[in-house]
C-alpha positions in Angstrom: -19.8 56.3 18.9 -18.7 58.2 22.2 -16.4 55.5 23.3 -14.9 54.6 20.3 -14.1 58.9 20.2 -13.2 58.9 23.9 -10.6 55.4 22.8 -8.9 57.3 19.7 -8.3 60.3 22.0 -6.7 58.2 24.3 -4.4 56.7 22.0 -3.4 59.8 20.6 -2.6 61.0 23.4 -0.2 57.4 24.2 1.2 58.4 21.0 2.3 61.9 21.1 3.8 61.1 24.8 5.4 58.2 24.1 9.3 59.5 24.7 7.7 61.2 28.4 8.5 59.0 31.6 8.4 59.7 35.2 12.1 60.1 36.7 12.4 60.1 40.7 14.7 61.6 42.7 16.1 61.3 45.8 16.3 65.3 46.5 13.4 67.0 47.0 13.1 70.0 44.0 14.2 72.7 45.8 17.9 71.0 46.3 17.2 69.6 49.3 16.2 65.9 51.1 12.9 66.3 52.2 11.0 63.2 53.8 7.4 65.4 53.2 4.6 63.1 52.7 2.0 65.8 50.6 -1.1 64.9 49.4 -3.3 67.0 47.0 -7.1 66.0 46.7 -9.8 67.8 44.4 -13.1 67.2 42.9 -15.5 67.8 40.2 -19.2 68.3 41.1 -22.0 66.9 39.3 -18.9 65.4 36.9 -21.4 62.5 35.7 -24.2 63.3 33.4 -26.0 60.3 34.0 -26.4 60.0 37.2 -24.4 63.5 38.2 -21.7 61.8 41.0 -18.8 63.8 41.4 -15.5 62.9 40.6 -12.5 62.6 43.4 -9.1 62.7 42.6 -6.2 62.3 44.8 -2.3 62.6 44.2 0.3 61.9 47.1 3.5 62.7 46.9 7.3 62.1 48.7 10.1 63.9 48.1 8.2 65.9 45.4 7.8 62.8 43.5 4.1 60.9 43.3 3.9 57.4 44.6 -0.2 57.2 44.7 -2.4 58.8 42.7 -6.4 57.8 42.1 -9.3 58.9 39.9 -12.7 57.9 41.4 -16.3 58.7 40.5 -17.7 59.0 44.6 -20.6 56.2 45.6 -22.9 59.5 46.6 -24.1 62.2 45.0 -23.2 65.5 46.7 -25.6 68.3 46.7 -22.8 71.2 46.6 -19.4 71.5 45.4 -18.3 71.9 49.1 -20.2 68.2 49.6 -17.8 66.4 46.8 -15.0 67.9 48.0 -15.5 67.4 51.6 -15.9 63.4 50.4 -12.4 63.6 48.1 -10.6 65.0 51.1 -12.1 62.4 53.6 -10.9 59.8 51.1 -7.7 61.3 50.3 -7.3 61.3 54.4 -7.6 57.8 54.1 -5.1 57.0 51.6 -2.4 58.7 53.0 -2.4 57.4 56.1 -2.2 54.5 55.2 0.6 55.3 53.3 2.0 57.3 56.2 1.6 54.5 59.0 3.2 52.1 55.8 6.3 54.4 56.0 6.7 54.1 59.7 6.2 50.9 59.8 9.0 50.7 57.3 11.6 52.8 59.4 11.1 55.8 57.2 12.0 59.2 59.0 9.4 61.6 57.8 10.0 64.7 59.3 6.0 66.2 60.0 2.9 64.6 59.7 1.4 64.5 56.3 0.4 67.8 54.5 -3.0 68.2 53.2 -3.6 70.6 49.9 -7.2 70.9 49.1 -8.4 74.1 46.8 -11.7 74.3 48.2 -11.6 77.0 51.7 -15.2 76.2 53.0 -13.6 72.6 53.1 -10.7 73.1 54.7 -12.2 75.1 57.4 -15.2 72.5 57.7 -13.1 69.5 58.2 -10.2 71.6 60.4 -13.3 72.3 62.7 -14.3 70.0 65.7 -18.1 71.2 65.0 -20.5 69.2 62.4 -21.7 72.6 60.6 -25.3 72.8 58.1 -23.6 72.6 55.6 -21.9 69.3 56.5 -24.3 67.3 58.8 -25.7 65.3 56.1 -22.6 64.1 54.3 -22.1 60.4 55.6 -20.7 59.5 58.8 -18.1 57.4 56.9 -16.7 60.8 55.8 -17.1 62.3 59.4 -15.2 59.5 60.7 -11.7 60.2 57.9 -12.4 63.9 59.2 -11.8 62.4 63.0 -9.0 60.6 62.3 -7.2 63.6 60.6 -7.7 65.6 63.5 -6.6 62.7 65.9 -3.3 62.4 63.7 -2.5 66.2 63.7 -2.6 66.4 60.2 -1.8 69.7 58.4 -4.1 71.2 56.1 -3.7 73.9 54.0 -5.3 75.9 50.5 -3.5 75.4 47.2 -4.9 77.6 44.7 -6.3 75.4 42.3 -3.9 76.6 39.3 -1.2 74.8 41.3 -3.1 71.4 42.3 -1.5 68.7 40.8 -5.3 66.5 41.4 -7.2 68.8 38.8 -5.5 66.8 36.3 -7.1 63.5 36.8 -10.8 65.6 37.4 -11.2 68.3 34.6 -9.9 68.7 31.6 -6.6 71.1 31.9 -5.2 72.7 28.7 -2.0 72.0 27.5 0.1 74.4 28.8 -1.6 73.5 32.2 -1.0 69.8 32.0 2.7 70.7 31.3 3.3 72.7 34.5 2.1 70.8 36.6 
């Protein structure tokens, strides 16, 4: 019953947005070329009600336009809101270097290392920190380890309030005028 309710609101919503299309530009939005690699990353605690995993979600943009983007439900179960999105930034870390070392490889001219947008501040100061903190020591190593190699890279990282994160809209449900906007 759920699924067959969760598969009509999905086509629905294929139907009403069938004339929308992603268009890419070469300009950045604000008029002018920008090589920025940006990368938003969020989370949603305790999404599941199963088994209660979180929910990471990760969009990466260049030139203000998104070439990456991924929904996952994480393979732990994090304790705090902090935990799940400490894990959705250590994965989104990974993602977009890879895609950042991919673009040098390629020739491309980026002009700064990637930037980081996470809405979550006990996170952002947590994984800018050289220190394992309580709060943090018992999230995996593997995470620890996407947290070393962001500091290694001189990544930026910076707050986005979360009414502006583009990677709420592939954890919660937005409203209308939300999903519009952004």
């Amino acid at each position: 019953e759920a699924i067959l309710r969760e598969s009509r609101n999905v086509l629905c919503y294929l139907y009403h947005t069938r004339k929308k299309g992603l268009c890419y530009e070469r300009n950045a939005p604000n008029g002018g070329v920008s090589l920025d690699l940006v990368a938003y990353s969020d989370a949603d605690h305790g999404n599941s009600l199963v088994n209660r995993k979180s929910v990471s979600g990760h969009v990466l943009e260049l030139c203000g336009n998104v070439i990456d983007y991924s929904v996952k439900k994480q393979s732990c179960v994090a304790k705090s809101s902090f935990a799940a999105e400490y894990v959705a930034l250590a994965t989104s870390v990974e993602k977009t270097l890879f895609i950042y070392q991919l673009l040098k490889f390629l020739k491309f001219k980026l002009k700064a290392p990637p930037k980081m947008l996470c809405d979550n501040r006990s996170t952002i100061k947590s994984f800018s920190s050289q220190e394992v903190t309580k709060r943090s020591r018992y999230i995996d190593i593997e995470y620890h380890y996407s947290k070393d190699k962001f500091q290694k890279r001189k990544m930026r990282l910076f707050y986005v309030d979360t009414k502006d994160n583009v990677a709420d809209l592939l954890t919660k449900l937005v409203r209308p005028d939300i999903f519009k906007r952004l």
